[in-house]
N, C-alpha and C positions, 0 to 999 in steps of 0.2 A: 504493500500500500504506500511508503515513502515512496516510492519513483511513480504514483499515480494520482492523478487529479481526478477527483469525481464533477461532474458536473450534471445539474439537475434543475429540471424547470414542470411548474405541476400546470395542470389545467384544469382547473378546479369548476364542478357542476353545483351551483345554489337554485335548489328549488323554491319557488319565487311565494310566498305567503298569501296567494289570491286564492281566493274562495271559488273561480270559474277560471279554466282555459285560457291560454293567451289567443286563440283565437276562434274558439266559442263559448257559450254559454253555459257548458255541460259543466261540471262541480270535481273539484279537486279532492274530497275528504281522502284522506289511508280511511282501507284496510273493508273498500266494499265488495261485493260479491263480484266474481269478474264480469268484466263486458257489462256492468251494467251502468258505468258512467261514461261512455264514450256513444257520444251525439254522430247524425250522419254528418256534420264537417269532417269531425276527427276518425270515422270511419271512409273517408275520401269517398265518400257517395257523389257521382256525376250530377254538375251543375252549382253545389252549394261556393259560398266561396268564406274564404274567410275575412275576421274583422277584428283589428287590432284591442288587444285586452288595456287601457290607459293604465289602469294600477300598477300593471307587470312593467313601464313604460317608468314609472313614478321613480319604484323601486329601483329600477336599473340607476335610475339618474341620481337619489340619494345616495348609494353607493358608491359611484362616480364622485359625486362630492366630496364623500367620506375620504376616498384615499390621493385628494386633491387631482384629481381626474381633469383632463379637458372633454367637457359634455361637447357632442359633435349636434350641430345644429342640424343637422341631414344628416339623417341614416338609411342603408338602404335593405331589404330583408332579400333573400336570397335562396333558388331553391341549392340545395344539396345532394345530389342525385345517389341512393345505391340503393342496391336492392335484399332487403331481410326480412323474413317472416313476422317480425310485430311492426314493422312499418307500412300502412296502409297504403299511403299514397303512392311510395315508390322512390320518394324524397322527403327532405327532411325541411324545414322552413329554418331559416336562422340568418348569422347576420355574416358579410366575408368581408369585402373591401372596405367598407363602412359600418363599422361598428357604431353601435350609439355611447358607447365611453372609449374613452383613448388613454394613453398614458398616465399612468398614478405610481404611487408607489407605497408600501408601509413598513414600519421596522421592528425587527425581534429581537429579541434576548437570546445571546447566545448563553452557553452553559459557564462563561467564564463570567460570565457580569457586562460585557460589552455589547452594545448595540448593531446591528445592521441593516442596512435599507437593500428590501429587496424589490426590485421594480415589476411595475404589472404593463405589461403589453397594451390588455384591452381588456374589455369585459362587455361580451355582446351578447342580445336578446336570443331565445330562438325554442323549439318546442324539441317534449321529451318522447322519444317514441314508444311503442307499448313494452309488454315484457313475457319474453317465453318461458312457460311454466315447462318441469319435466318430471318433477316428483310423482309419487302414485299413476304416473301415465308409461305403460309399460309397448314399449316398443313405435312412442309417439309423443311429440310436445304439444303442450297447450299454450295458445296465446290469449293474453288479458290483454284487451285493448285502454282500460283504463287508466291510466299512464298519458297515453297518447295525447299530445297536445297542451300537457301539464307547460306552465312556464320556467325554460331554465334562466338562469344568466350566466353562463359562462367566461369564467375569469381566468386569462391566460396569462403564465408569470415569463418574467425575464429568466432564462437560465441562470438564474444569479446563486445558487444554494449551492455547494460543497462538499455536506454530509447528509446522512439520512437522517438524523435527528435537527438539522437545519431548517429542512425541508418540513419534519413535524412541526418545527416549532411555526413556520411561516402557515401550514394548513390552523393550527390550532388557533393562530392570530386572527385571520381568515373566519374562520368557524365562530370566535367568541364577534367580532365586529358584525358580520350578517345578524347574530343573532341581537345584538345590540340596537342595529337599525330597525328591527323587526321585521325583517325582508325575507328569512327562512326561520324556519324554526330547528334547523340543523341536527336533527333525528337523522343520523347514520344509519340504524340497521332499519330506517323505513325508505333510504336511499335519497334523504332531502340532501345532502351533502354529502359530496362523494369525487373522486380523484382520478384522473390519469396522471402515471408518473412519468415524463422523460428524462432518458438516464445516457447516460456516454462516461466513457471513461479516456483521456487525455495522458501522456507521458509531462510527468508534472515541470512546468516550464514552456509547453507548446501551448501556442495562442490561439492555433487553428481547433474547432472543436470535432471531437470521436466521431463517430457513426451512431444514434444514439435508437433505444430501443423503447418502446414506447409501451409499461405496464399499464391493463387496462382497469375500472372496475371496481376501486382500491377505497372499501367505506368505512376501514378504522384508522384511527391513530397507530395503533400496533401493527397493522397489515402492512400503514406506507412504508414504516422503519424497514418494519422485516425485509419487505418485497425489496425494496432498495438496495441492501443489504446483500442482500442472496444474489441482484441484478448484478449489483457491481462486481461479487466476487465472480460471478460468472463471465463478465466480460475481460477480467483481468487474467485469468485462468486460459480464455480460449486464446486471447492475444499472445499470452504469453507461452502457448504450447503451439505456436508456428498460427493460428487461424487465423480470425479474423469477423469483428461481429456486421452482421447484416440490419440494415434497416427493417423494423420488423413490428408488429403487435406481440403483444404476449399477454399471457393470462396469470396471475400470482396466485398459486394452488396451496390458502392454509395448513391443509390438512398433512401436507408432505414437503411444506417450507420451500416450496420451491417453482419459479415462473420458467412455463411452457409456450412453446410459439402456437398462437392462431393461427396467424395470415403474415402474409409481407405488409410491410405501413403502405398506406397510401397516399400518394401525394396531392397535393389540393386540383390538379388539371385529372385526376382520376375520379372526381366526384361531379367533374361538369358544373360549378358554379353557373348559375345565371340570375340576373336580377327576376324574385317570382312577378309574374304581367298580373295577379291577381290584389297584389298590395301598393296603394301607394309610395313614395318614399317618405320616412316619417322625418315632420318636419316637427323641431320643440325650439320654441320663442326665449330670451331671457326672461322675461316675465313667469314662465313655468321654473324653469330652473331655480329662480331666486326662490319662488315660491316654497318650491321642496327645501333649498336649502335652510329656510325658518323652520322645518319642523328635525333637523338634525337634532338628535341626543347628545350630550355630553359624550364625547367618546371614551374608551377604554384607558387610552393615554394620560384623555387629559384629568379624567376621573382618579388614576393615581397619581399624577403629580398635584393635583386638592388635593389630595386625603393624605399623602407623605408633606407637605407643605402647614395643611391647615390643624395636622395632628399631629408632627411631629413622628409619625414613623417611618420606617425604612422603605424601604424602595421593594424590599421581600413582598411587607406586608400590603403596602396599599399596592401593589397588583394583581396581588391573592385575592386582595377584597371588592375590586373593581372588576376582575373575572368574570362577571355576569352582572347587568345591570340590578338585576334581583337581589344579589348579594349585599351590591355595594347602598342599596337602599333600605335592605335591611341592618347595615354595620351604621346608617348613618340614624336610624329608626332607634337605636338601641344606644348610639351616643348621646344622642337628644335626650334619654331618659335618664341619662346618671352623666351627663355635664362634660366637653370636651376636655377637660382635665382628666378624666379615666376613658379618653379614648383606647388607650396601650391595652386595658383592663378590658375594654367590649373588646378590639380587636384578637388579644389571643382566643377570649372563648367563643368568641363568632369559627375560628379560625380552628381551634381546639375542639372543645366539647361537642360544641353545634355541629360541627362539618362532619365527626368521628359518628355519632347518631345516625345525621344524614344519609352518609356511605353506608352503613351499615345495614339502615332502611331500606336502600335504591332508593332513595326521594331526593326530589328536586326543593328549593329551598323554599319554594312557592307550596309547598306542601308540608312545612315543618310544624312540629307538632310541637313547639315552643314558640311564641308569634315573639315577634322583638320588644314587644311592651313586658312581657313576662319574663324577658331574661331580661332586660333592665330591672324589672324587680329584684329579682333576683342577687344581681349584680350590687345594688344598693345595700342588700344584708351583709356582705361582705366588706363594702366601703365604710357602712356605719360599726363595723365588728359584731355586729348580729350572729354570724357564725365565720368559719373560719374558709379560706379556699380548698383544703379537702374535704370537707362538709359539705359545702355547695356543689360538689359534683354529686354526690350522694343527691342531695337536694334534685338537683338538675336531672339526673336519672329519675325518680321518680316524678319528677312534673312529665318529662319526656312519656313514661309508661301510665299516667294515671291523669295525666291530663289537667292538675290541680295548678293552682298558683302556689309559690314559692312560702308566702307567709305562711298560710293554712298547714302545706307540709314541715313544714318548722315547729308551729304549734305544734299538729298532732303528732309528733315523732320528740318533740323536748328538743331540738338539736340546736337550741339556743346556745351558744360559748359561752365560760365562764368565764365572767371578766374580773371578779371580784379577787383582790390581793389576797386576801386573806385566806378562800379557800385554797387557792390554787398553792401557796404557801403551804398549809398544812398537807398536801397531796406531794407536796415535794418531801417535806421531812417524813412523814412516813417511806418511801421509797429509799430516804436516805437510809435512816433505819435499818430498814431488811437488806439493804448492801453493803455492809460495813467494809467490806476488800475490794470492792469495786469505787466506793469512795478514797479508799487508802493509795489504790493506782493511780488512781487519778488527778489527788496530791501530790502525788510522786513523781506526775508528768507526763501518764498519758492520758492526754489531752481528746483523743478521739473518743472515750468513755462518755464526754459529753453527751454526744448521741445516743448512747444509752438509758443516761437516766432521763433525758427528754421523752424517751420511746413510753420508758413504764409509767412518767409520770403523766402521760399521754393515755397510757392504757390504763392508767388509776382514774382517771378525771371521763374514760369514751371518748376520746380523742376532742375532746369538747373545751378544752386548757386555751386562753386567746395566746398562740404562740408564741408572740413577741411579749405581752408578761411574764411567760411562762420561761422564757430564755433568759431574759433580765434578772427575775429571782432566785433562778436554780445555779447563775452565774455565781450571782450575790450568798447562796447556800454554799456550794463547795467551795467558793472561796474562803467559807471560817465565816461569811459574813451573817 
C-alpha cells in the first residue's frame, strides 16, 4: 500500500422526501404491496406524458444552497436510454449536460483532527426505476414497479477521497446534511440513500488517474468501507501480479466480502443521451432561489461551532450533539432547563446515558422515553446535591423503564444523599473502627487505602454519603483529625 494511491469519488442516490412522483401523481410511501403504487405515466402507458414534481425541484435547489452550489438557471432533463426489466419505458429521465446544481463542495473530519474539503461535481434531478424481486420466486424474478418514478437527486463527488474511511466519512456528512435539510429521510436499508463507489488505484506520485472500477448498490456505512477495501486490495494485487484492471461494474457481495464483475462500465455515448421532447427545459428565477434559500436550517457546521462557542465545549462534543438536528434540539431543550453554566453536565449525559438507552433500544431520539424536560429535572437533583451522579443513573434507568419523573423516583426509592456532617461523620468512624490495620497502612503511607474506606463508608451510608463531604471528612479522620 506505501507505493499506492487510492483514489475515490462516490455518486451518491438521495431519495427526495415528496409525498408523489417527480413526474406523476402516484405516492411515494415504503413498504406497499407491489405494483400497487405505480400510475400509467410511471408504467410508460402510450400517450400519457409526464409533469414536473416542483417540491423535488425545491429540494434539489436547497441542497445546492447548502453546499454553496451555483443553482443553474436552465436545466435541461434528458432521456437515458438502456434496457432492464424494472425499467418500463426503456429509459430513464434524469439530468446530463445541465444539471440543475453545479459545483459545491463540503468538509470532513478526518480521523487525525484535521479538516478537508471535498468537492461535489453536480447534483442533478432525475427518477428511480423499479426493483426486481427474486426471493420465494423459484426459477423467475419478480418486478415491483413501485419505485419507479420515485425522485432521486443524484450527487456526484470530485474524486477527491484517499481512503475508505474518507470516503465514509464524506457519505456520512452527506447523509446527516440531506437529513438536516429534510430533503431525505436517509433510511438505508429502505434504499433512501444509497452509493456507487469509484475506485482506481495510482503508483503513489502519478498524476495521471488508474482505470477505475465502479462498485454498485452500496446502502451501508460498513458495506462502502469494506467494498472499498476489498476493491483496492484487489486492484493492487492484479497490477501487481503482471494484469491489469478493466473499466468495469461490479457488485460488492457481503456475504463472502468480496466485489464481483457485472458488466463492463459504460460510457455516457453508450446510453444515447438526448434532450426528452416530452419536458420543457426547466427554467428557476432568482426570486425562487432566494426564496428557498430563507427556509435553510442552521446547518450541521455551523450548529457546532454555536454550541462549542456559546458553551464552551470541545469540538468532540458539539458535533456529536449537532449530529442530527433532533439531537442538537434536544441538548439545547435540556440546557434551557438547568442554565448554560451546566451545559458540560447536559452535554455528557445527553451524550452518555441518553445515547447508551437509545442504542440499546434501536430508537431514534424522537422517540426517547426520557423527553429533555425530565432529564433537566433530573439533572437539577444532582446540581442542587439532591443525590449524587451515581445515583442519578440509577434514577435515570428507572424513569427510562417506568416512565416516572425523576422527583417521585427519589421519593419512593429514599435515594435522597446524605448531606448532613454529622451523620456521614459517625459512618466514617465506625468503618474506622472495624479496620484498625487498614487505618495503621494507611498512616504509614499507603495512601491508595483511601479508596477503601471511601468504598465501605459508601456501603455503610447505600452509596447515598454527598461524596465531596464525604472525602473532606474521612481526609480530616485519618488524618488524626
Amino acid at each position: 500500500m506505501m507505493d499506492w494511491e487510492v483514489v475515490i469519488g462516490l455518486e451518491i442516490h438521495a431519495q427526495l422526501a415528496t409525498r408523489s412522483k417527480i413526474f406523476s401523481g402516484a405516492a411515494t410511501a415504503y413498504g406497499a404491496p407491489p405494483n400497487t403504487q405505480a400510475c400509467l405515466v410511471d408504467l410508460a402507458y402510450p400517450g400519457v406524458l409526464p409533469v414536473l414534481n416542483a417540491e423535488a425541484v425545491r429540494m434539489a435547489v436547497k441542497f445546492g444552497l447548502a453546499i454553496g452550489a451555483q443553482i443553474s438557471e436552465r436545466s435541461i432533463f434528458a432521456r437515458k436510454n438502456y434496457f432492464y426489466p424494472d425499467l418500463p419505458k426503456g429509459y430513464q429521465i434524469s439530468q446530463y449536460e445541465q444539471p440543475v446544481v453545479g459545483r459545491g463542495s463540503i468538509t470532513i473530519a478526518l480521523d487525525d483532527g484535521e479538516a478537508k474539503t471535498i468537492g461535489i461535481t453536480r447534483a442533478h434531478l432525475e427518477e428511480d426505476a423499479g426493483k426486481s424481486l427474486h426471493e420465494g420466486l423459484a426459477n423467475a424474478s419478480g418486478i415491483d414497479l413501485n419505485r419507479a418514478g420515485t425522485p432521486l437527486l443524484e450527487i456526484v463527488s470530485e474524486p477527491d477521497m484517499r481512503s475508505a474511511k474518507e470516503a465514509v466519512a464524506y457519505m456520512k456528512k452527506l447523509h446527516m446534511l440531506v437529513r438536516y435539510l429534510e430533503i431525505c429521510d436517509g433510511n438505508m436499508q429502505e434504499g433512501s440513500f444509497r452509493c456507487d463507489a469509484n475506485v482506481s488505484v495510482r503508483p503513489r506520485g502519478e498524476r495521471k488517474f488508474g482505470t477505475r472500477a465502479e462498485i454498485k448498490n452500496l446502502n451501508s456505512f460498513r458495506f462502502v468501507e469494506k467494498a472499498i477495501q476489498h476493491e483496492v486490495a484487489r486492484q493492487i494485487d492484479l497490477i501487481e501480479s503482471g494484469g491489469h484492471v478493466v473499466q468495469e461494474t461490479r457488485l460488492y457481495d457481503s456475504d463472502k466480502d468480496e466485489t464481483r464483475s457485472m458488466r463492463s462500465k459504460e460510457e455516457a455515448n453508450d446510453y444515447r443521451y438526448f434532450p426528452d421532447p416530452d419536458l420543457l427545459p426547466l427554467a428557476i428565477d432568482r426570486e425562487f432561489i432566494e426564496a428557498v434559500r430563507t427556509t435553510l436550517p442552521e446547518l450541521p457546521d455551523q450548529k457546532a461551532a454555536r454550541f462549542a462557542s456559546a458553551f464552551q465545549l470541545s469540538a468532540y462534543d458539539a458535533q456529536v450533539l449537532s449530529a442530527s438536528r433532533e439531537m442538537g434540539a434536544y441538548f439545547e431543550a435540556v440546557v434551557e432547563h438547568v442554565g448554560a453554566a451546566q451545559a458540560k453536565l447536559a452535554a455528557n449525559w445527553v451524550m452518555g446515558e441518553l445515547s447508551s438507552a437509545l442504542n440499546r433500544d434501536g430508537l431514534e431520539i424522537d422517540a426517547t422515553r426520557v423527553g429533555s424536560r425530565s432529564l433537566g429535572g433530573l439533572l437539577q437533583r444532582i446540581i442542587d446535591g439532591t443525590i449524587s451522579g451515581k445515583i442519578a443513573k440509577e434514577v435515570f434507568e428507572a424513569m427510562w423503564s417506568e416512565g416516572r419523573e425523576a422527583d417521585a423516583i427519589i421519593e419512593a426509592k429514599g435515594l435522597r444523599q446524605i448531606t448532613d456532617d454529622g451523620a456521614i461523620a459517625r459512618a466514617i468512624d465506625t468503618v474506622i473502627a472495624a479496620n484498625p490495620q487498614q487505618l495503621a497502612d494507611y498512616r504509614a503511607g499507603k495512601d491508595k487505602l483511601f479508596g477503601f474506606f471511601v468504598g465501605q463508608v459508601m456501603k455503610a451510608t447505600g452509596g447515598k454519603a454527598n461524596p465531596a463531604q464525604l472525602n473532606a471528612l474521612l481526609k480530616a479522620k485519618l488524618g488524626g483529625g
